[in-house]
C-alpha positions as CSV (number, residue, x, y, z in Angstrom):
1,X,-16.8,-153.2,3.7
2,X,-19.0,-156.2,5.0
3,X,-17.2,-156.0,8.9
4,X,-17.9,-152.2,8.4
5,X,-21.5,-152.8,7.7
6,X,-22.3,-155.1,9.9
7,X,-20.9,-153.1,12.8
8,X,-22.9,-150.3,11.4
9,X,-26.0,-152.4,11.8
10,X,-25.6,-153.6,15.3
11,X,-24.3,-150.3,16.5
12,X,-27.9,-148.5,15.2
13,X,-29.9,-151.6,15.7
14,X,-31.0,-152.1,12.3
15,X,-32.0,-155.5,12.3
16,X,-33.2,-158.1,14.2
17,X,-32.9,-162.0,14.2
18,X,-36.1,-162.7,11.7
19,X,-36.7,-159.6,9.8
20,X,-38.0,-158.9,6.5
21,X,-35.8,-156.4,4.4
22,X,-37.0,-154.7,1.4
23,X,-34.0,-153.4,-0.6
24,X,-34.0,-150.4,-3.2
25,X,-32.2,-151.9,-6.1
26,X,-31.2,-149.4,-8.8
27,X,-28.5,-151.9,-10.4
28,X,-25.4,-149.8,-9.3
29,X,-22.9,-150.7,-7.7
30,X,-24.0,-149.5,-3.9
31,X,-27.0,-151.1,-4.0
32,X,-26.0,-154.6,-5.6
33,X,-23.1,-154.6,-3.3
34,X,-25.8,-154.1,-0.4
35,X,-28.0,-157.0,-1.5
36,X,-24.7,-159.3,-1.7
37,X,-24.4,-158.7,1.6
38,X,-27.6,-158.8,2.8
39,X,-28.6,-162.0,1.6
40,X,-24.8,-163.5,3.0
41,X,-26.6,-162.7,6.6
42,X,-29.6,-164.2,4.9
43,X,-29.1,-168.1,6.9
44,X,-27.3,-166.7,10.4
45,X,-29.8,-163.8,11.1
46,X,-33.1,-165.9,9.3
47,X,-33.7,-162.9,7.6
48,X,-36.1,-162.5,4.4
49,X,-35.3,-160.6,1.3
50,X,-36.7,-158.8,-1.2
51,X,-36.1,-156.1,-3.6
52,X,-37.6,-152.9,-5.6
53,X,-36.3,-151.3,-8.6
54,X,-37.8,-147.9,-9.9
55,X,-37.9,-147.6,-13.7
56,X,-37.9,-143.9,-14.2
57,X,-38.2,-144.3,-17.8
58,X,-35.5,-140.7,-18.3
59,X,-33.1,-143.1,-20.4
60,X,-34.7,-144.9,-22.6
61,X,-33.1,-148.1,-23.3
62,X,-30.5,-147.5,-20.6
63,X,-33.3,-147.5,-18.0
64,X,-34.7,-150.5,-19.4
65,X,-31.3,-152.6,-19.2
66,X,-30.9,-151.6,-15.2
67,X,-34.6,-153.2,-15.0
68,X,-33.0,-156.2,-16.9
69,X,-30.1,-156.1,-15.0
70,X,-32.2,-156.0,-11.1
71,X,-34.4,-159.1,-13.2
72,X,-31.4,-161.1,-13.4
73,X,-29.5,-160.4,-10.4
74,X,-32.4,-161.3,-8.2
75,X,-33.3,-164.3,-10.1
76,X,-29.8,-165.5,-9.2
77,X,-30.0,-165.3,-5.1
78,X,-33.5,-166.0,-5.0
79,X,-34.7,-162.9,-4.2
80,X,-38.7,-161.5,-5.3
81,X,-38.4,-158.5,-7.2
82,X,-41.2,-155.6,-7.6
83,X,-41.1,-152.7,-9.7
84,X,-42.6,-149.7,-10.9
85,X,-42.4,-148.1,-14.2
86,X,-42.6,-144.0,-13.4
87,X,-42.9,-141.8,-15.8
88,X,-41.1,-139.0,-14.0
89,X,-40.0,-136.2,-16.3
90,X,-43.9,-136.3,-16.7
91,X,-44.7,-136.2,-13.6
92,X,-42.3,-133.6,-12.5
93,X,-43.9,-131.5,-15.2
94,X,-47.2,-131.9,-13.6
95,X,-45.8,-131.3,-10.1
96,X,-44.0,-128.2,-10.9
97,X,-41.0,-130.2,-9.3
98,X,-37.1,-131.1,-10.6
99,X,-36.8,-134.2,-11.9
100,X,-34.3,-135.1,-8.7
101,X,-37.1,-134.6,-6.4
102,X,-40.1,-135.9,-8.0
103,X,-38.1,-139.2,-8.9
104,X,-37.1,-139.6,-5.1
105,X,-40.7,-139.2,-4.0
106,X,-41.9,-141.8,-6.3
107,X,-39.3,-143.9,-5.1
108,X,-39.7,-143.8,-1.5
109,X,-43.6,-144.3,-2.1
110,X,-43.1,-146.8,-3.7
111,X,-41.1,-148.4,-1.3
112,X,-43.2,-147.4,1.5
113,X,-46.2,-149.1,0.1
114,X,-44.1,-152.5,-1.0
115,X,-42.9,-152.4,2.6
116,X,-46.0,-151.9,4.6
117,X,-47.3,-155.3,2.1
118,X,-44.1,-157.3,3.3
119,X,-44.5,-156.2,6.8
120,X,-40.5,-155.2,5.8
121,X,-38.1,-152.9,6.5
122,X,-36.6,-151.0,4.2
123,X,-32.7,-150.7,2.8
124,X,-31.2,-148.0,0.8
125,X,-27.7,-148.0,-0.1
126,X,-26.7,-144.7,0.6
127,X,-23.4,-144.7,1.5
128,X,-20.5,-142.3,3.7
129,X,-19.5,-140.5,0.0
130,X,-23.5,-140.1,-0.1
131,X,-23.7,-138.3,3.3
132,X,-20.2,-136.3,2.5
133,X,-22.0,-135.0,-0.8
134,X,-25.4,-134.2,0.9
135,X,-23.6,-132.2,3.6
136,X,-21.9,-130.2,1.3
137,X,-24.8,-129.9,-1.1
138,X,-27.2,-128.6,2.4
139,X,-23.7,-126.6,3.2
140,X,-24.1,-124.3,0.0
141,X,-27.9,-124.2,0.7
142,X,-27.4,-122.4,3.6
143,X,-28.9,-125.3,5.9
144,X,-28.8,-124.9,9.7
145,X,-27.2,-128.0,11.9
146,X,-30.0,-130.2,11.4
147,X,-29.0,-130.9,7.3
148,X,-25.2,-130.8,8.2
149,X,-26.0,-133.8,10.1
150,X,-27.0,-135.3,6.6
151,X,-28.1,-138.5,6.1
152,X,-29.4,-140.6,9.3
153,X,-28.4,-144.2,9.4
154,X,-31.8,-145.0,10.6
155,X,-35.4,-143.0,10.1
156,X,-38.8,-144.9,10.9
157,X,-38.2,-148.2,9.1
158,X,-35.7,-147.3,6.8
159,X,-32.1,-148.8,7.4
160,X,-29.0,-147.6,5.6
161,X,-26.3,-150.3,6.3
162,X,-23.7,-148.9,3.9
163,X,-23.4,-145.7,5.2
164,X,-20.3,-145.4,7.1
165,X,-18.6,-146.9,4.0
166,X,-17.1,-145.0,1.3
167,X,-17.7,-145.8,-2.6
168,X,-14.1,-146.6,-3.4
169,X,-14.8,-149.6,-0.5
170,X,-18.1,-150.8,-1.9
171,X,-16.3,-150.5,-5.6
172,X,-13.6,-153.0,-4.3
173,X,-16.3,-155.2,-2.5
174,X,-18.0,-155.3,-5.6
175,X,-14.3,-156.4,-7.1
176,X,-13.3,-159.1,-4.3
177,X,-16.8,-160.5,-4.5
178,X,-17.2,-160.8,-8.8
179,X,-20.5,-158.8,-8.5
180,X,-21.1,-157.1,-11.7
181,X,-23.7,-154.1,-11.6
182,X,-24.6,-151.1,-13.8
183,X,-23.6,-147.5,-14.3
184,X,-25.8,-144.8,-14.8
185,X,-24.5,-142.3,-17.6
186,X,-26.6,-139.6,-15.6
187,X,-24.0,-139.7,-12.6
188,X,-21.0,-138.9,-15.1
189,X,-22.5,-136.0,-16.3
190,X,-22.1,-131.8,-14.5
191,X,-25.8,-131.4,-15.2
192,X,-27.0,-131.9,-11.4
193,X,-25.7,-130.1,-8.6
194,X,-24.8,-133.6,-6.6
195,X,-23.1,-134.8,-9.5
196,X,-20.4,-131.3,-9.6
197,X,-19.9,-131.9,-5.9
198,X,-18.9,-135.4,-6.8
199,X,-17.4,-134.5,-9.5
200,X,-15.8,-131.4,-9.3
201,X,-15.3,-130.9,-5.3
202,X,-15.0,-133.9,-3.2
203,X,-11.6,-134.3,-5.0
204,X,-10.3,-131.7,-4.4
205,X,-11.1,-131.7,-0.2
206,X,-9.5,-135.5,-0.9
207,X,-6.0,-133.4,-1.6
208,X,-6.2,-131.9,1.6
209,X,-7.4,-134.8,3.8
210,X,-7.7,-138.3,2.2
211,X,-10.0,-139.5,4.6
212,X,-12.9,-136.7,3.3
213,X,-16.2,-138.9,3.7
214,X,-14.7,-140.7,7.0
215,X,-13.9,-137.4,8.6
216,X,-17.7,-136.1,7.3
217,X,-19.4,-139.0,9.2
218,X,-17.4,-138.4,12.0
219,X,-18.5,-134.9,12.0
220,X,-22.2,-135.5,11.5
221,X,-22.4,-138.3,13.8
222,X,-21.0,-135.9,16.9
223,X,-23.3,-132.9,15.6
224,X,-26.3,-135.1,15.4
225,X,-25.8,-135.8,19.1
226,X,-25.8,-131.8,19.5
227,X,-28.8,-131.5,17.7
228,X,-30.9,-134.2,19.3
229,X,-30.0,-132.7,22.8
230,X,-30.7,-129.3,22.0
231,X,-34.1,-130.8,20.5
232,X,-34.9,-132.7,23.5
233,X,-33.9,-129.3,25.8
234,X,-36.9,-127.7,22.8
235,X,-39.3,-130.4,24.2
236,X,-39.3,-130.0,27.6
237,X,-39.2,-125.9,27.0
238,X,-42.4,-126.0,25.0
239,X,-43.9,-128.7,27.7
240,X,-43.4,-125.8,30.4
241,X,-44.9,-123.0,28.1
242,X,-47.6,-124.6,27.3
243,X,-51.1,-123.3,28.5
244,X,-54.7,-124.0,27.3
245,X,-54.0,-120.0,25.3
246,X,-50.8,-121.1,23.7
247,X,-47.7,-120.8,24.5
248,X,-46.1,-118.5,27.1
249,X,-44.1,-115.6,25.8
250,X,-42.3,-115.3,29.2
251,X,-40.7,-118.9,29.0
252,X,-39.9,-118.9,24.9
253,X,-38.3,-115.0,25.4
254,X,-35.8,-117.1,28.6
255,X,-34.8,-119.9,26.3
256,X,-31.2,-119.8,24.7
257,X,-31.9,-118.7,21.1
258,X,-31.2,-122.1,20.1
259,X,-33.4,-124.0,22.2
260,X,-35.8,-120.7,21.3
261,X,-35.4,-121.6,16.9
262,X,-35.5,-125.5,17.7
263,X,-38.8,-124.9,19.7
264,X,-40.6,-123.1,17.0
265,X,-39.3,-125.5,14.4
266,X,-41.3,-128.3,16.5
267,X,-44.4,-126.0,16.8
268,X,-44.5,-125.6,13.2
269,X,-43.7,-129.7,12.1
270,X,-47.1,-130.3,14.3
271,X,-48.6,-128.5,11.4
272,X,-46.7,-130.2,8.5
273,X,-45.0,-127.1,8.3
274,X,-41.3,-127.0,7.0
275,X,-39.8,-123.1,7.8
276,X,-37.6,-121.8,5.8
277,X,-34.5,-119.5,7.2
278,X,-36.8,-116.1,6.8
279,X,-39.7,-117.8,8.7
280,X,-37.5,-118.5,11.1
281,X,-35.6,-115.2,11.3
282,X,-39.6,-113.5,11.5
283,X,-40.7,-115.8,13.8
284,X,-38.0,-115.0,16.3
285,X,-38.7,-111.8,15.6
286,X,-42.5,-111.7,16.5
287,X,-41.3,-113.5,19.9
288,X,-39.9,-110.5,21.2
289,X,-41.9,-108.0,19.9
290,X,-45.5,-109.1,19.0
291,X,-47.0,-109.8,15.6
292,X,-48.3,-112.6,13.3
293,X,-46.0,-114.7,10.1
294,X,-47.8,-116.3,7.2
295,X,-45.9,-119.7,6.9
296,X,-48.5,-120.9,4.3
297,X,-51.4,-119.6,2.6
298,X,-53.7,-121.7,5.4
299,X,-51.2,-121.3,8.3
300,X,-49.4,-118.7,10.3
301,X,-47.5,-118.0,13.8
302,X,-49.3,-115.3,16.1
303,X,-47.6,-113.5,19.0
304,X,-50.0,-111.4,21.1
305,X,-51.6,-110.9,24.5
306,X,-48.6,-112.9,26.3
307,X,-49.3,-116.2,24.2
308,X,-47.4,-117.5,21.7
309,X,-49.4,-120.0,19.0
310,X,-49.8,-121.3,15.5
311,X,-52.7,-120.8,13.8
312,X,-55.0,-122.2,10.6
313,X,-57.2,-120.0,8.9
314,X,-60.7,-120.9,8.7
315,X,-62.1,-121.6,5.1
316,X,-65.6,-120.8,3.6
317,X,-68.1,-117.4,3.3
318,X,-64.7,-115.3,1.8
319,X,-62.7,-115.7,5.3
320,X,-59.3,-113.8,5.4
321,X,-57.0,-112.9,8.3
322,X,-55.8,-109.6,8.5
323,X,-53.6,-107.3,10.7
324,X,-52.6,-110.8,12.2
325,X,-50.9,-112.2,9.3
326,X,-49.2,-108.6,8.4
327,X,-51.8,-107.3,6.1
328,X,-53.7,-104.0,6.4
329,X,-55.7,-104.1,3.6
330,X,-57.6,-106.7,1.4
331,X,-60.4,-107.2,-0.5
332,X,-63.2,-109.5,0.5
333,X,-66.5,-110.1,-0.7
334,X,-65.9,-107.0,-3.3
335,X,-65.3,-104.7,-0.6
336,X,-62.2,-103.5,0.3
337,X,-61.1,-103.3,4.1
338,X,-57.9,-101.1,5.3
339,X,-57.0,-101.8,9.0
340,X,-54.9,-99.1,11.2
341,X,-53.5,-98.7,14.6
342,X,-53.6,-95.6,16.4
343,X,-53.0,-94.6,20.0
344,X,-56.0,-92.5,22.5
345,X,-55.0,-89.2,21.5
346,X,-55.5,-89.7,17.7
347,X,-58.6,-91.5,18.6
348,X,-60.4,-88.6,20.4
349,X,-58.9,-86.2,17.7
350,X,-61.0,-88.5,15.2
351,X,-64.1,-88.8,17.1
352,X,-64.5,-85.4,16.5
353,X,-65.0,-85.8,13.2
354,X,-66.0,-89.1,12.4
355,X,-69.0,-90.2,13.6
356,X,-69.0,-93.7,13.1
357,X,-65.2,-93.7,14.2
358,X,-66.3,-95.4,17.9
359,X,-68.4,-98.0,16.1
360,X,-65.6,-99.4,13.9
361,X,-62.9,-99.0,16.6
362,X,-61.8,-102.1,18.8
363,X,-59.7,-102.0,22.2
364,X,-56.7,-103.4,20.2
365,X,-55.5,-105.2,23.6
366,X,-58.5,-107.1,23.8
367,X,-58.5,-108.8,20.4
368,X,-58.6,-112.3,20.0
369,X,-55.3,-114.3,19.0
370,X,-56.7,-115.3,15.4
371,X,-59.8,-113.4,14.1
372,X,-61.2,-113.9,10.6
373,X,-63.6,-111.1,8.4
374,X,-66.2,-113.7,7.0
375,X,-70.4,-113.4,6.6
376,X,-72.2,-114.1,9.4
377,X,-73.1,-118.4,9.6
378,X,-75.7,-119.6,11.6
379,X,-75.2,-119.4,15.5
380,X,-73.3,-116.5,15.5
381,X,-73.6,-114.5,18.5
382,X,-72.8,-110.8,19.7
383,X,-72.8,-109.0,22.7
384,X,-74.7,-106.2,22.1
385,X,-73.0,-102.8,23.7
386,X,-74.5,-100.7,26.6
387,X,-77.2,-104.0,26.5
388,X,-74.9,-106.5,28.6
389,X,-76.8,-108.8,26.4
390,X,-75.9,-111.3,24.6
391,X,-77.9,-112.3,20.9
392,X,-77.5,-114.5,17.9
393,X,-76.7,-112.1,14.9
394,X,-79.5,-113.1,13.0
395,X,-81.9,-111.8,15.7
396,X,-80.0,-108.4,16.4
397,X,-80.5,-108.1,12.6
398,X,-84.1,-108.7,12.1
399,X,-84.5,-106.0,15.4
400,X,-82.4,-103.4,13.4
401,X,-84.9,-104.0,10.7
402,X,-81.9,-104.6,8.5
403,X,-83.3,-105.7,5.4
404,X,-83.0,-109.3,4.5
405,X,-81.2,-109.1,1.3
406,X,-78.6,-107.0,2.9
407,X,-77.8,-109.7,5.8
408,X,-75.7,-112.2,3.9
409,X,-73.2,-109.3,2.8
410,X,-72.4,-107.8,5.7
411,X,-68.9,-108.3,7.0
412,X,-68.2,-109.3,10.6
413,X,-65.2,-110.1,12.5
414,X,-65.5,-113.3,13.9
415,X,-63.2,-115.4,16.8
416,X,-65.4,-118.8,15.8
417,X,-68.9,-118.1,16.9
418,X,-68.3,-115.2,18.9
419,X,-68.8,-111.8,16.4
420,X,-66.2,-109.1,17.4
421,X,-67.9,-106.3,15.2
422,X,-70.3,-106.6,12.6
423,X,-70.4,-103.8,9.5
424,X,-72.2,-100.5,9.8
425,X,-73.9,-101.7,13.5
426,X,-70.5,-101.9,15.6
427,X,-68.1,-103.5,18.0
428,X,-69.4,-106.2,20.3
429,X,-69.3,-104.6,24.3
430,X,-66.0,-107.0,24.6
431,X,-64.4,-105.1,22.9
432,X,-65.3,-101.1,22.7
433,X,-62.9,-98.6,23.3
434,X,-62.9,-97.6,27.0
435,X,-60.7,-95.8,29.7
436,X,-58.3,-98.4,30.0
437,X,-57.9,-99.1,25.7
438,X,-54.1,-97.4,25.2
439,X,-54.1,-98.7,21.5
440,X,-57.1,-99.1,18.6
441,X,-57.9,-101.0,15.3
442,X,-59.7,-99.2,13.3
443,X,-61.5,-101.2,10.2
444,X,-62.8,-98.8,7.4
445,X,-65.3,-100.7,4.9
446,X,-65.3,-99.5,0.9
447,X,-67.8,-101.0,-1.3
């Protein structure tokens, strides 16, 4: 195991001659074997040591004796400890979260914050039998290539020095070496998913090839380098598509649909935004043939006029998107709004009958990327039709004689300070239906 490890960390670069390592010490045997060996490199690479242990106070006095246990251990190679006592089954409660995932986010903040103190890096023991268990776990997920490349050796300061070794040779490190360390009942039971892989599968794929874990790191170490090449081929994609309206259309629709899914995944991490599969699928979909996708309740992915972009709705004054996040109807400001789209000839078969039809119609084509329906704001401006003037809201208003407690509750379609239509006086001369419009949005007001 240690020649393993320590060809693991020069072949990633993990350390250097001087560093301060911060490693996560849960008392098992992975991460006691990890400080053993860390602090035998202690003298030859001048390194500094320290280590974290997360009490996640799920079982009871077990939980306390693995904080004993880290106590002693450390005490014993001079190492500082620091821990945390986390009530996680609260917390997870509170976070609407499973236990699994809440207790690794108070871990890794935890560490996070202890590190950035020390000016360390941090060490985890996860191990190949970790990665072989996380691929399969992402496998049954449904996870594209990026989580079957499962868990990187190195990302941002964290280090994972173990990971091309397998339990059973971190179990007989442990043996060779006379290190004791602790064994949580938790990982013996079927109650997690990660546990019946470990349990339940893994040895049965060990029937058919021994080597399992070694093959898996094999496997995710050559599809990794896949992956980052088809994300750098992403990068230099969206670098040519970009333009001061978004993203061109032309390019993305050239790309190989790969490059084309790996693009859009980097648009949307810009925006903290993780896609899931159907995002994806819609996305792609929207590409080709026009349209918006909500990815979040603040954030969605427009495709229109040519331009390809991600957008954030505006808050305040009872904003909404609407046909460009796939609704047609809502309710804002206790009046309910139904959009349609109709083409020339059902337009003029309309007019006929519907007066007010031309003054709530907009040249569809001509439409901003990402409109909102809001109240007016101060410095809101309109181009007033036939006019070829330009004029803040509030003054068209007062000149309509619209009375002034009516003001506020009128509904206008706003593209930031520019008003695109404004309720029961019209469409802004942008955008009126003329002899070029081949398509029109039609807003209807109700209340």
């Amino acid at each position: 195991m240690k020649e393993k490890a320590f060809c693991t960390i020069r072949k990633y670069h993990m350390l250097s001659d001087g560093d301060t390592v911060l490693v996560g010490l849960s008392g098992g045997a992975d991460s006691c074997a990890l400080l053993h060996f860390l602090v035998s490199l202690r003298e030859t690479m001048h390194l500094t040591i320290a280590a974290c242990h997360v009490n996640h106070m799920l079982r009871g006095s077990e939980a306390d004796r693995d904080e004993h246990f880290a106590e002693k251990i450390c005490q014993s190679c001079g190492v500082k400890l620091y821990i945390l006592h986390a009530d996680v089954k609260a917390e997870a409660l509170r976070q609407k979260q499973s236990t699994e995932q809440c207790g690794r986010e108070i871990r890794y903040a935890f560490f996070a914050e202890t590190a950035e103190t020390l000016h360390a890096k941090i060490a985890t023991a996860h191990t190949a039998s970790d990665n072989a268990e996380t691929v399969l776990f992402n496998l049954t997920r449904g996870s594209g290539a990026a989580g079957l490349c499962g868990i990187p050796p190195v990302r941002d300061n964290i280090i994972r020095p173990l990971i091309e070794c397998t339990r059973t040779e971190i179990e007989g490190y442990c043996q060779a070496n006379g290190l004791l360390y602790m064994t949580d009942s938790t990982n013996l039971t079927e109650e997690y998913t990660r546990n019946r892989i470990r349990l339940e599968v893994i040895p049965v794929l060990k029937t058919i090839n021994p080597n399992f874990e070694s093959a898996v790191s094999g496997m995710t170490q050559r599809l990794k380098q896949t992956v980052d090449f088809i994300g750098q081929c992403a990068e230099n994609a969206l670098k040519q598509a970009e333009t001061d309206k978004g993203y061109s259309l032309a390019v993305l629709q050239s790309l190989d649909e790969a490059i084309l899914v790996q693009a859009i995944r980097i648009l949307c991490q810009k925006y903290h935004v993780t896609p899931e599969a159907k995002h994806i699928a819609l996305m792609r979909k929207i590409v080709y043939g026009g349209g918006a996708v909500e990815l979040t309740e603040n954030i969605f992915a427009v495709c229109r006029q040519g331009f390809f972009r991600i957008a954030v709705r505006e808050h305040g004054n009872f904003m909404q998107t609407a046909v460009w996040n796939g609704q047609h109807s809502m309710e804002i400001h206790n009046k309910k709004i139904s959009l349609s789209e109709i083409n020339m000839d059902e337009f003029h078969k309309r007019k006929k009958i519907d007066k007010m039809l031309f003054h709530n119609s907009l040249d569809y084509d001509t439409i901003p990327l990402s409109p909102v329906f809001r109240t007016r704001r101060t410095g809101d401006r309109f181009c007033v039709p036939k006019r070829h003037i330009t004029k803040s809201v509030k003054k068209l208003l007062i000149e309509l004689k619209i009375p002034q407690e009516k003001r506020d509750s009128l509904l206008v379609l706003a593209d930031g300070s520019e008003i695109l239509w404004i309720e029961e006086i019209g469409v802004s001369e942008k955008l009126c239906v003329g002899a070029k419009t081949q398509k029109v949005l039609v807003i209807d007001v109700k209340g």
